[in-house]
C-alpha positions, 0 to 999 in steps of 0.5 A: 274083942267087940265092945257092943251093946246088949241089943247089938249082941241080942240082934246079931245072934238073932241074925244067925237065926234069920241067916239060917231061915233065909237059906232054908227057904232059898234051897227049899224053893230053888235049890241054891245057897250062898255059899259064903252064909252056908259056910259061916252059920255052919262053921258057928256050930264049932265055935265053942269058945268065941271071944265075942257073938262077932267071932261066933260067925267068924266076923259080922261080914259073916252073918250079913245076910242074916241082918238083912233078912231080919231087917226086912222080916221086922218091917212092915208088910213083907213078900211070901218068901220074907213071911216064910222066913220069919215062920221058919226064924220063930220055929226055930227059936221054940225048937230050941225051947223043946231042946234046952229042956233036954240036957241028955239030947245036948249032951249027944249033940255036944259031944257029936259037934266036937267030933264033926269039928275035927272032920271039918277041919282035917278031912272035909274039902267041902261044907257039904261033907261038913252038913252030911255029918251034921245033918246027921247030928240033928236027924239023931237028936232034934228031930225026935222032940215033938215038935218038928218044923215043916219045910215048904218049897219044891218036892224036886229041891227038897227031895235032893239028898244033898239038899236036905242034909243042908236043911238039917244042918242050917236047923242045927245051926239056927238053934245054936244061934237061938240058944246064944241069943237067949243066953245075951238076954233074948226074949220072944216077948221082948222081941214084941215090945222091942221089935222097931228097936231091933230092925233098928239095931240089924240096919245100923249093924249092916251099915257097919259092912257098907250097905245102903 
């Protein structure tokens, strides 16, 4: 088990939030992901039992991607796509808002993840099969609060089958990642006061994995 702090924690949740905006808006305006971030902020959906947030995404290497896009999403300044996945990153956070007041629709969804786990492990040769189930999942559920969060990116990519059951799952998954980092103490209004502390915290934790 990883002894971290609390912000640690807080951040690298909130990195699976950010890894999943970051992935959206990469397979809505150019229909490629990386696979390496696709098949661990999947995968954090079925750890239902994590010893630590590290674990949640298999190790830290795991949501790199996601600390580096919240890195640069806190700075200063910013290019579209970063502007897009912050947009995407506090969508998902208040979706998850609209979802915790619902225990009937996390019931649905807890018991259909259970189920898409033993999928995942005994007869999916692919994420992709993984997402169609959990795509479904969340078409089913979440997508019938009253918010919804609207994708921008190129009609060819976002119209592609394959590519919107990726979007849908990577929703799911972001908002499992909202929901641990509001259960280890995260708040949107502290996340405005603590903003310089936590792009801090996300640099330190990639500097852990190497990266300069």
């Amino acid at each position: 088990m990883t002894d971290r702090t609390a912000i640690a924690k807080q951040t690298i949740a909130l990195s699976g939030v950010a890894q999943c905006a970051r992935i959206v808006d990469q397979i809505s305006r150019t229909g490629s992901y990386p696979l390496e971030f696709l098949e661990a902020s999947i995968h954090s959906l079925f750890s239902f039992d994590a010893p630590d947030v590290d674990s949640v995404f298999g190790n830290l290497q795991g949501v790199k991607l996601g600390l580096q896009s919240l890195a640069a999403g806190l700075s200063a300044g910013g290019d579209t796509a970063t502007s897009h996945q912050m947009r995407y990153l506090f969508s998902i956070l208040h979706l998850e808002r609209k979802f915790a007041a619902r225990t009937d629709l996390q019931t649905v969804v807890q018991r259909r993840l259970q189920h898409a786990s033993y999928k995942a492990t005994h007869f999916a040769s692919h994420v992709n099969e993984t997402c169609h189930s959990v795509a479904a999942i969340y078409s089913d559920t979440l997508s019938t609060l009253s918010f919804r969060i609207k994708i921008l990116g190129s009609a060819q990519h976002l119209q592609n089958t394959t590519n919107a059951e990726i979007i849908r799952a990577l929703l799911l998954a972001g908002v499992r990642s909202a929901f641990l980092w509001r259960q280890l103490g995260g708040r949107r209004w502290k996340l405005a006061f603590n903003r310089a502390e936590v792009r801090s915290t996300a640099i330190q934790l990639s500097r852990e994995l190497g990266i300069r």
